[in-house]
SEKEFI-590808 format. One record per residue: residue number from 1; x, y, z of N, C-alpha, C in turn. Coordinates in pm, 1 decimal, m for minus. Example, Ala and Ser with C-alpha at 12.3 -4.5 7.8 and 13.67 -1.06 7.14 Angstrom:
! residues 2
+-----+----------+----------+----------+----------+----------+----------+----------+----------+----------+
|   k |      nxx |      nyy |      nzz |     caxx |     cayy |     cazz |      cxx |      cyy |      czz |
+-----+----------+----------+----------+----------+----------+----------+----------+----------+----------+
|   1 |   1319.0 |   m569.0 |    780.0 |   1230.0 |   m450.0 |    780.0 |   1320.0 |   m330.0 |    780.0 |
|   2 |   1285.0 |   m225.0 |    708.0 |   1367.0 |   m106.0 |    714.0 |   1290.0 |      3.0 |    787.0 |
+-----+----------+----------+----------+----------+----------+----------+----------+----------+----------+
This chain:
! residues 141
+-----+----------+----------+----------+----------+----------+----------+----------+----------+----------+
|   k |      nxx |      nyy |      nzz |     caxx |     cayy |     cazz |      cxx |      cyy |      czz |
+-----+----------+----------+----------+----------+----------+----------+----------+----------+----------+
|   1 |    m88.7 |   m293.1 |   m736.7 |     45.4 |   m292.6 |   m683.1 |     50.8 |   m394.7 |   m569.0 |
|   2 |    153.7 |   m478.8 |   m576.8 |    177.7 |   m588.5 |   m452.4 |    290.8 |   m523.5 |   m358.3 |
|   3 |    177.2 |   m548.2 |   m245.6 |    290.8 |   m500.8 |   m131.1 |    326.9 |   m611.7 |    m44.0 |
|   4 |    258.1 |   m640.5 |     27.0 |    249.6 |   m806.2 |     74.3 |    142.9 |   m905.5 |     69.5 |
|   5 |    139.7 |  m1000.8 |    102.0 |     65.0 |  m1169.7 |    137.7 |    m54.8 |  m1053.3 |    166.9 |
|   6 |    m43.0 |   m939.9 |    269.4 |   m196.4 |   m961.2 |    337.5 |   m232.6 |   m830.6 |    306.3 |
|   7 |   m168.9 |   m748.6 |    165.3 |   m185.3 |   m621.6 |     85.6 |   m163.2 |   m614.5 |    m14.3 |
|   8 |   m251.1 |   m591.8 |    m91.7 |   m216.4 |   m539.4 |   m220.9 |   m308.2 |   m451.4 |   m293.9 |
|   9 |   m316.2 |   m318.7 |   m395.3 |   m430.6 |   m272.0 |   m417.4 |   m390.1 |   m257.7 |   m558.3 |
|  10 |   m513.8 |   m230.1 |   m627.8 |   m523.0 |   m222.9 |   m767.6 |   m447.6 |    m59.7 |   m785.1 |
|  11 |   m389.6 |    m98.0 |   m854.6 |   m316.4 |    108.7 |   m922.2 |   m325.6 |    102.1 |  m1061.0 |
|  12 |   m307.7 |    248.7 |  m1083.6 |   m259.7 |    271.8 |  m1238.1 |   m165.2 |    321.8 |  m1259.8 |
|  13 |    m37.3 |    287.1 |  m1336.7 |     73.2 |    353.7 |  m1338.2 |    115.6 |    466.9 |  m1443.4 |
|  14 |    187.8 |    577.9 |  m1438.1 |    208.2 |    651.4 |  m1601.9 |    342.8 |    588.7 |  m1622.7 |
|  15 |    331.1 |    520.8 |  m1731.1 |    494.8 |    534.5 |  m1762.7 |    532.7 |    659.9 |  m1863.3 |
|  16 |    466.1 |    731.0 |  m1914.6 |    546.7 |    821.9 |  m2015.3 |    433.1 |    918.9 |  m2025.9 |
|  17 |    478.1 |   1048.9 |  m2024.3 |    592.8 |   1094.8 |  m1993.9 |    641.2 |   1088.9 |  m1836.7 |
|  18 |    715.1 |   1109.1 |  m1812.5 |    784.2 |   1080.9 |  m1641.5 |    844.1 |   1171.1 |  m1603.3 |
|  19 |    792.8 |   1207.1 |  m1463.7 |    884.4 |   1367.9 |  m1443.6 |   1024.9 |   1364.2 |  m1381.8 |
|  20 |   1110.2 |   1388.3 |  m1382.1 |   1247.7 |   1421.1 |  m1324.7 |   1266.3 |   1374.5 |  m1194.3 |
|  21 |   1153.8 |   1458.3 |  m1096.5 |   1098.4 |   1426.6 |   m941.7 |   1133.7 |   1275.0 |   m959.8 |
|  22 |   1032.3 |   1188.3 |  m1032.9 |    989.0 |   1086.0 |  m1038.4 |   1097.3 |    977.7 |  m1001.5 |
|  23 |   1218.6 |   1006.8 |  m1056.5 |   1338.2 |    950.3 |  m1103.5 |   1404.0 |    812.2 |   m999.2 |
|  24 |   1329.6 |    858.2 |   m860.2 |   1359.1 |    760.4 |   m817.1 |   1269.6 |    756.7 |   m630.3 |
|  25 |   1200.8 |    650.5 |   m596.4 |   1075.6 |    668.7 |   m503.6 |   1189.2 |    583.8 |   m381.3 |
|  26 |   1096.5 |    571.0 |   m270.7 |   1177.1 |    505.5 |   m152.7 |   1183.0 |    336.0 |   m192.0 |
|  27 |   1017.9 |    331.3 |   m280.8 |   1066.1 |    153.0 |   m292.2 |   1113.8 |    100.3 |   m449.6 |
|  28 |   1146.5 |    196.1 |   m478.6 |   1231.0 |     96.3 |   m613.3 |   1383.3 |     99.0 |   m588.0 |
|  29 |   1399.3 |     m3.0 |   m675.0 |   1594.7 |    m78.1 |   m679.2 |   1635.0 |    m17.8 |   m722.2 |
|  30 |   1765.8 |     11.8 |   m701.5 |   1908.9 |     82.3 |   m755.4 |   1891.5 |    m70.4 |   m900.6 |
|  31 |   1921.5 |    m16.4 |   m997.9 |   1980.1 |    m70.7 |  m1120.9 |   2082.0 |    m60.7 |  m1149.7 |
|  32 |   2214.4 |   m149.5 |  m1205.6 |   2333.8 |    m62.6 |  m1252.1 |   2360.1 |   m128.9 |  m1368.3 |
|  33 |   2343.5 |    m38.5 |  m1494.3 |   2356.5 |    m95.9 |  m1637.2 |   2522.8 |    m83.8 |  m1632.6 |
|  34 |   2606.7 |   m179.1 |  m1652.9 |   2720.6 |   m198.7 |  m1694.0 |   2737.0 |   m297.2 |  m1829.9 |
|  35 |   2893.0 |   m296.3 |  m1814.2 |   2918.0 |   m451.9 |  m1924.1 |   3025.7 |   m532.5 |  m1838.3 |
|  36 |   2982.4 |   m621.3 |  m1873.4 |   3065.3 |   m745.8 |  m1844.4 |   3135.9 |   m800.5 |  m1922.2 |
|  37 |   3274.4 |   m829.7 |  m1886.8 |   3330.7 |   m949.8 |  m2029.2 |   3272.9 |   m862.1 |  m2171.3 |
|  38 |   3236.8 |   m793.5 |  m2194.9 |   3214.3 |   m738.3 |  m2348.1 |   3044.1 |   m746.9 |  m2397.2 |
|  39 |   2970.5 |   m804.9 |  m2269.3 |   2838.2 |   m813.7 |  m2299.8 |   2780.9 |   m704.1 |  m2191.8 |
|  40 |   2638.2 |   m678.6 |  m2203.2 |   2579.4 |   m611.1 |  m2135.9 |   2533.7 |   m672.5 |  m2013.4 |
|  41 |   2529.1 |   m593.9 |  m1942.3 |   2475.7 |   m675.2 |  m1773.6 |   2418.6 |   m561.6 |  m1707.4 |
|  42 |   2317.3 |   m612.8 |  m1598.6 |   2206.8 |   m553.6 |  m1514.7 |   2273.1 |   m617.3 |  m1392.8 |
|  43 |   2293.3 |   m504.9 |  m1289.7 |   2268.9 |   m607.6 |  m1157.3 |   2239.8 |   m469.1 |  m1053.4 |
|  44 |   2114.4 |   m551.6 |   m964.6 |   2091.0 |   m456.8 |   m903.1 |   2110.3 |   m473.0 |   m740.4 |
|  45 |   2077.9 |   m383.2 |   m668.7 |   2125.7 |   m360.2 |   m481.5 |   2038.4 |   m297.1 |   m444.5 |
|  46 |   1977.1 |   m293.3 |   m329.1 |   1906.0 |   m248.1 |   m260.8 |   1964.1 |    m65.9 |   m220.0 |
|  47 |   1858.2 |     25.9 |   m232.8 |   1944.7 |    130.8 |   m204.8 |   1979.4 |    215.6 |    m76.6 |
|  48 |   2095.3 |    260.5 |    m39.2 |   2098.7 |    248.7 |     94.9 |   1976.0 |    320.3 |    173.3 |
|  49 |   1975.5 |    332.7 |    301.5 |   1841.7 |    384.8 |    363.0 |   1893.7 |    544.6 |    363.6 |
|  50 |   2021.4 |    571.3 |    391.6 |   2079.5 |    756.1 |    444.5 |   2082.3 |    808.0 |    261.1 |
|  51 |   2084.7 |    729.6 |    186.4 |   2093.2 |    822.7 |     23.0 |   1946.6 |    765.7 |    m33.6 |
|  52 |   1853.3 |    861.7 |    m32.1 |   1767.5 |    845.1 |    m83.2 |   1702.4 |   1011.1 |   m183.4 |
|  53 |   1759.3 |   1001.0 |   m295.4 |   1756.0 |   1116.3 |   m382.1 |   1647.0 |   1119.5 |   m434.5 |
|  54 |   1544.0 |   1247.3 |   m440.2 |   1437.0 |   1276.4 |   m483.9 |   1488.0 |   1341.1 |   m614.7 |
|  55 |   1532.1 |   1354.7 |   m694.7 |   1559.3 |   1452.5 |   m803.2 |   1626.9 |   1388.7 |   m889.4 |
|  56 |   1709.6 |   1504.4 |   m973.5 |   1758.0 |   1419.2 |  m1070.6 |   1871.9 |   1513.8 |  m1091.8 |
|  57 |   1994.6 |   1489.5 |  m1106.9 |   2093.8 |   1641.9 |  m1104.1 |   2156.3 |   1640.3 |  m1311.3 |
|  58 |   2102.8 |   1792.0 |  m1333.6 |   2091.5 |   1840.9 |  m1431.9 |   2258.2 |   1853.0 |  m1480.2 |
|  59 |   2343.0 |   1804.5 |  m1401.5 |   2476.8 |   1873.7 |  m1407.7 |   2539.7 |   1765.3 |  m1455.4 |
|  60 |   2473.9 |   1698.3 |  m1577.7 |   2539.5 |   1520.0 |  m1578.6 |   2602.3 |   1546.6 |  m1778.7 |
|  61 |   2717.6 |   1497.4 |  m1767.0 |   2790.7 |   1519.8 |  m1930.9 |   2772.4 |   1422.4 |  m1988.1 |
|  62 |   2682.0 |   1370.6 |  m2114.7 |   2709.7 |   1263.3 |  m2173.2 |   2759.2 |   1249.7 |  m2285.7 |
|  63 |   2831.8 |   1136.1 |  m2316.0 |   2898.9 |   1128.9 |  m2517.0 |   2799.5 |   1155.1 |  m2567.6 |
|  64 |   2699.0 |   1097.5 |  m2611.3 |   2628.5 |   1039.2 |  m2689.2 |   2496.1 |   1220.9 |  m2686.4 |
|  65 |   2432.3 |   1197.7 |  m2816.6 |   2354.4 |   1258.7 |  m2861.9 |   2202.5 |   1225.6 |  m2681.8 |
|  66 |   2108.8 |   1337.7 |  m2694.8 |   2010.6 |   1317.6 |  m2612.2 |   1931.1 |   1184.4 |  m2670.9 |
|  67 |   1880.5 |   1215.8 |  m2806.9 |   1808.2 |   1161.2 |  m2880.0 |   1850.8 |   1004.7 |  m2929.0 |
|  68 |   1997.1 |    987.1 |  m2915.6 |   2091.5 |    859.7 |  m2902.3 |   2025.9 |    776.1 |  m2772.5 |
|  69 |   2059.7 |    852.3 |  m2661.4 |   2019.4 |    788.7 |  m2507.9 |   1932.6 |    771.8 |  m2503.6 |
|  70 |   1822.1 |    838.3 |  m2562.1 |   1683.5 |    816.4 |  m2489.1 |   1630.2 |    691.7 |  m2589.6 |
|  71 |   1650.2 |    739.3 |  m2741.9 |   1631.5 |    620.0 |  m2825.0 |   1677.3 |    451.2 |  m2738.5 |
|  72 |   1739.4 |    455.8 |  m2689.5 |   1814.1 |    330.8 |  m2570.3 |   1735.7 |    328.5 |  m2464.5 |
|  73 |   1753.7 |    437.3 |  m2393.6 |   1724.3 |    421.5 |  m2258.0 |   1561.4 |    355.1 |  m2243.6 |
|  74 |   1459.1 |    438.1 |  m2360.8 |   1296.6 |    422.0 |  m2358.8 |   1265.5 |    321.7 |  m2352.4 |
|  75 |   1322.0 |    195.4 |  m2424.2 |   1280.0 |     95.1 |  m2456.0 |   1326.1 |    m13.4 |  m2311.9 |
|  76 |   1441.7 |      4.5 |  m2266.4 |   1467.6 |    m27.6 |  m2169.6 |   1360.2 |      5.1 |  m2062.0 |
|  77 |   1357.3 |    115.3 |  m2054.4 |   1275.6 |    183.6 |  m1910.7 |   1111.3 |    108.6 |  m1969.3 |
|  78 |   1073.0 |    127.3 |  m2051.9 |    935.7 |     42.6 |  m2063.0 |    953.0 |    m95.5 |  m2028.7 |
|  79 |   1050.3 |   m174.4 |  m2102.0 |   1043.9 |   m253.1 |  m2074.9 |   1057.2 |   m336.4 |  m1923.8 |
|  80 |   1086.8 |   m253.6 |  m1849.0 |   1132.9 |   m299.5 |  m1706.7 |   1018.2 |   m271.3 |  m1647.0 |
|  81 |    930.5 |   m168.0 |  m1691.9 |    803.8 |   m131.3 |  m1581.0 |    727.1 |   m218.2 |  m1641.4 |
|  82 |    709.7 |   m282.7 |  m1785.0 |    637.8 |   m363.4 |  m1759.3 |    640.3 |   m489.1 |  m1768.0 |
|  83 |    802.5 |   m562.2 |  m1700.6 |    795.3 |   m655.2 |  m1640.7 |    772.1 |   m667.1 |  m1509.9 |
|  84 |    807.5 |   m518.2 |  m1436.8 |    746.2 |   m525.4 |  m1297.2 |    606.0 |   m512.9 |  m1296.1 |
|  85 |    509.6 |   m467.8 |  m1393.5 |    369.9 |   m442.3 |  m1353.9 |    326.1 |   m617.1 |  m1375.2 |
|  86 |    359.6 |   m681.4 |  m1449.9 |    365.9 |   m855.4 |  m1477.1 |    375.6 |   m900.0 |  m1353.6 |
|  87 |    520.8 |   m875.9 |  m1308.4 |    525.5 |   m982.0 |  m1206.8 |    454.4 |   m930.2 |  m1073.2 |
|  88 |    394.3 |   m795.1 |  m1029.3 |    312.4 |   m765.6 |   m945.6 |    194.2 |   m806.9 |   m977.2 |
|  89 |    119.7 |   m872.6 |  m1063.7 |     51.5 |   m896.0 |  m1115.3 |      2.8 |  m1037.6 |  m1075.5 |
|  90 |    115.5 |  m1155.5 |  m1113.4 |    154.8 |  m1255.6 |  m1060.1 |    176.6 |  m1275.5 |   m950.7 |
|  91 |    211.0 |  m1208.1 |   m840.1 |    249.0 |  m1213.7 |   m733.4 |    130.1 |  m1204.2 |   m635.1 |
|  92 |     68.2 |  m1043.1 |   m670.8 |    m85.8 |  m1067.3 |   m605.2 |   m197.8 |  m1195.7 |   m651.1 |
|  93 |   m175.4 |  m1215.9 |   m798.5 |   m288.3 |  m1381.1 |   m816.1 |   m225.2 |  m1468.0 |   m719.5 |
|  94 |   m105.5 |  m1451.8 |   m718.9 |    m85.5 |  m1639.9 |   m632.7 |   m116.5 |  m1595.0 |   m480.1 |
|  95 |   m110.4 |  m1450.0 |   m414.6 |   m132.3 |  m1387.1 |   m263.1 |   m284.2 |  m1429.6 |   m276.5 |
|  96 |   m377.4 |  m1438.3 |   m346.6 |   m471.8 |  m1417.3 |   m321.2 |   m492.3 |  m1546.1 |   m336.6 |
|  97 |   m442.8 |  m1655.0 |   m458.7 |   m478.9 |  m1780.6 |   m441.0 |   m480.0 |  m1892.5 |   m305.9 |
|  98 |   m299.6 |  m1875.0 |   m276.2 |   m268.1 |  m1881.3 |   m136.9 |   m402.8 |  m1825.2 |    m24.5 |
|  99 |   m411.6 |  m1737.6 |     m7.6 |   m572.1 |  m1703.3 |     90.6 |   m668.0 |  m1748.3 |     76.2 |
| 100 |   m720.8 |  m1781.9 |    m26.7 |   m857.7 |  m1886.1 |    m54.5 |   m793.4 |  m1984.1 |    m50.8 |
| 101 |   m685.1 |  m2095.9 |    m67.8 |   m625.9 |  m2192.8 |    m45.5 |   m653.0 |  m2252.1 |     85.7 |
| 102 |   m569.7 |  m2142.5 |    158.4 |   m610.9 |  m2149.4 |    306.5 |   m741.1 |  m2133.9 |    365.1 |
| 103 |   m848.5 |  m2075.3 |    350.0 |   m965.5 |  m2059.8 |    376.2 |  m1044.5 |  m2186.4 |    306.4 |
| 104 |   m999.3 |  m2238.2 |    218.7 |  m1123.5 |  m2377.2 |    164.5 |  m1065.3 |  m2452.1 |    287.3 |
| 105 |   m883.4 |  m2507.5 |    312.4 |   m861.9 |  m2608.9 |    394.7 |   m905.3 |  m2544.4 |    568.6 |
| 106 |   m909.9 |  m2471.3 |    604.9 |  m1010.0 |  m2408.2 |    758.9 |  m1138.2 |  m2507.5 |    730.3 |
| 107 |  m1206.6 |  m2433.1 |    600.7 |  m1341.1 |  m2427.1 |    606.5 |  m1368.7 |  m2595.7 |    627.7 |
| 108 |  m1262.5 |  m2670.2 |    531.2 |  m1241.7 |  m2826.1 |    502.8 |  m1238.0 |  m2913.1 |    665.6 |
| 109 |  m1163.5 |  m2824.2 |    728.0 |  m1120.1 |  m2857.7 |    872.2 |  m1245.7 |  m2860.8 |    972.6 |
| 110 |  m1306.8 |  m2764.5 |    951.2 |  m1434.9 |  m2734.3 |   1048.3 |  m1530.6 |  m2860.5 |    959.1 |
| 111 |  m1574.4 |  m2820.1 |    820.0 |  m1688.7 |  m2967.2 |    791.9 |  m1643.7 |  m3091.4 |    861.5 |
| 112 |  m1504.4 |  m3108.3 |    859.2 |  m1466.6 |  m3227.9 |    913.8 |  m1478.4 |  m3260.1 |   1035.0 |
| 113 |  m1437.8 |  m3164.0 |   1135.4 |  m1491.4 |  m3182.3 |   1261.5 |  m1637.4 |  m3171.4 |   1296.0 |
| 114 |  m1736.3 |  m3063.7 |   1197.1 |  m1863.6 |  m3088.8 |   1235.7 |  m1941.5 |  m3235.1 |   1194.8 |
| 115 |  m1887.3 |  m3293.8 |   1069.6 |  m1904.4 |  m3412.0 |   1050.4 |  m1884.5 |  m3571.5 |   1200.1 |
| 116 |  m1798.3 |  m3535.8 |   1227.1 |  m1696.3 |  m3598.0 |   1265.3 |  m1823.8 |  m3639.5 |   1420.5 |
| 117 |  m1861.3 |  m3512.5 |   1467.9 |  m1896.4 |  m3436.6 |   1595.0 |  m2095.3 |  m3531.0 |   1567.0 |
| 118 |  m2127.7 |  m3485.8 |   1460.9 |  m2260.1 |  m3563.9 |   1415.4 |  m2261.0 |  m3703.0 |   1397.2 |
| 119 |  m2131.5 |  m3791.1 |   1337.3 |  m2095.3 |  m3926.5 |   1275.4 |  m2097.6 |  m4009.3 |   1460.8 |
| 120 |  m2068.2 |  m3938.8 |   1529.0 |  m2032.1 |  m3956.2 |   1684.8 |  m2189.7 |  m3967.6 |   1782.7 |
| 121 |  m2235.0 |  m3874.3 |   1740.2 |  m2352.6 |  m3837.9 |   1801.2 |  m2474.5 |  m3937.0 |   1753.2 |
| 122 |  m2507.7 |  m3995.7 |   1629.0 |  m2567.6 |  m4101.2 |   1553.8 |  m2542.4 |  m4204.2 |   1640.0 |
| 123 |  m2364.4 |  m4263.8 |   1627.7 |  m2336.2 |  m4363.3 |   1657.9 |  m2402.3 |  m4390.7 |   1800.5 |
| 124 |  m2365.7 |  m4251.5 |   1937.2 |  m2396.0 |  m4268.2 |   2022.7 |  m2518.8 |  m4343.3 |   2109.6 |
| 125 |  m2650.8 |  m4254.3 |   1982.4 |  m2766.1 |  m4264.2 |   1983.9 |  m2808.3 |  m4444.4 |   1956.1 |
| 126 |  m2739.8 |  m4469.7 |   1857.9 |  m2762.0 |  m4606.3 |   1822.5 |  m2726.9 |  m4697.8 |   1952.8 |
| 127 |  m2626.3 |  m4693.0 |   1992.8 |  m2557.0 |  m4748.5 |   2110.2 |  m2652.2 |  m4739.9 |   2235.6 |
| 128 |  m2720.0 |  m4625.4 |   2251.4 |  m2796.6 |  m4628.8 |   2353.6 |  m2923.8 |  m4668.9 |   2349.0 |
| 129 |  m3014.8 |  m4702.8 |   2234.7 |  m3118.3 |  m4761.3 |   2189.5 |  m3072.2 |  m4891.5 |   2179.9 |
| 130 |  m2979.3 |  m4922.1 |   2099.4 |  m2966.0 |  m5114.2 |   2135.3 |  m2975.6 |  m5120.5 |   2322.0 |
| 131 |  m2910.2 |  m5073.5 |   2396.0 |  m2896.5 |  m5073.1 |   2559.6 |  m2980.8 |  m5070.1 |   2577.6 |
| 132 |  m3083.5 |  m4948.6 |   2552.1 |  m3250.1 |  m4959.9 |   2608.0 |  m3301.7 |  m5147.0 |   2597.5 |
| 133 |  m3292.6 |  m5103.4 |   2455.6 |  m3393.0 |  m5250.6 |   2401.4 |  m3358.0 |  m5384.3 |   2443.2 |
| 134 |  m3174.3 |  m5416.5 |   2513.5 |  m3179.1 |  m5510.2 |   2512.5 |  m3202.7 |  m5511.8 |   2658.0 |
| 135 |  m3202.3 |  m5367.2 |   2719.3 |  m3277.6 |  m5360.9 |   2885.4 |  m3450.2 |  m5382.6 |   2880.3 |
| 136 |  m3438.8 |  m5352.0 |   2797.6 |  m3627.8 |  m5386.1 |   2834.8 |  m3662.3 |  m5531.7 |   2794.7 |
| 137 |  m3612.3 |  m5583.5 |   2729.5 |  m3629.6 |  m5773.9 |   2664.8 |  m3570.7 |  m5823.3 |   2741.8 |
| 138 |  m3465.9 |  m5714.3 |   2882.0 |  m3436.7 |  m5844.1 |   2964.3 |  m3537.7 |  m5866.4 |   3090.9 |
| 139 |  m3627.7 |  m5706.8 |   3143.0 |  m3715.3 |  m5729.9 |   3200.4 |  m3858.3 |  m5788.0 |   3192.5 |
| 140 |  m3874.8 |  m5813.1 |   2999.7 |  m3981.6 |  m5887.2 |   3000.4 |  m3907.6 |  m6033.1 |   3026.4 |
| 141 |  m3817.5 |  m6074.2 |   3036.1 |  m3795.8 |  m6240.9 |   3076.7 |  m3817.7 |  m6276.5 |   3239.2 |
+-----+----------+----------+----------+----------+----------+----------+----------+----------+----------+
């Protein structure tokens, strides 16, 4: 499950069967299956923070047969958990790529300055051995 950049942990999810309770947690989206213009449409909203319903109310009338809805609804409801288990999926590879990304260019940063710090220190050395040598060939003249 991806939570953020600097969290994420491995889970296992049930999708089926699903209990009633289940129906709706603090971090998933409000969905609203409508139609549009004569086609079907999804659009979803964040749900408010003061309505947050643990249950599911038994007191709901529908046209349609149980076995009608659910025949609909199942395929839908799978299909959405497992485009979210996908894109949490995706989301933690690139969190984690991003972090070793960043950790090679640090690590890249420091060789470079320890390089940098040694390439300096050589040179120095050289610089001060020509000085010696051309101080001592001037006291043998």
């Amino acid at each position: 499950r991806f939570f953020s950049f600097s969290r994420n942990t491995a889970a296992t999810r049930s999708l089926l069967p699903f209990e009633p309770h289940e129906a709706t947690h603090d971090m998933d989206e409000v969905w609203h299956l409508h139609s549009k213009e004569g086609k079907f449409a999804v659009t979803t909203q964040p749900e408010p923070e003061h309505h947050s319903p643990k249950y599911v109310d038994y007191n709901l009338a529908f046209d349609q047969e149980p076995e009608e809805i659910m025949d609909q609804m199942i395929p839908l409801y799978l299909n959405s958990q497992m485009v979210r288990t996908v894109e949490e999926s995706i989301a933690s590879e690139m969190a984690i790529r991003m972090q070793s990304m960043k950790q090679a260019s640090e690590n890249a940063g420091k060789l470079g300055h320890d390089l940098a710090l040694q390439y300096n220190r050589q040179r120095q050395d050289m610089i001060t051995s020509a000085l010696i040598e051309s101080l001592v060939h001037a006291e043998d003249y």
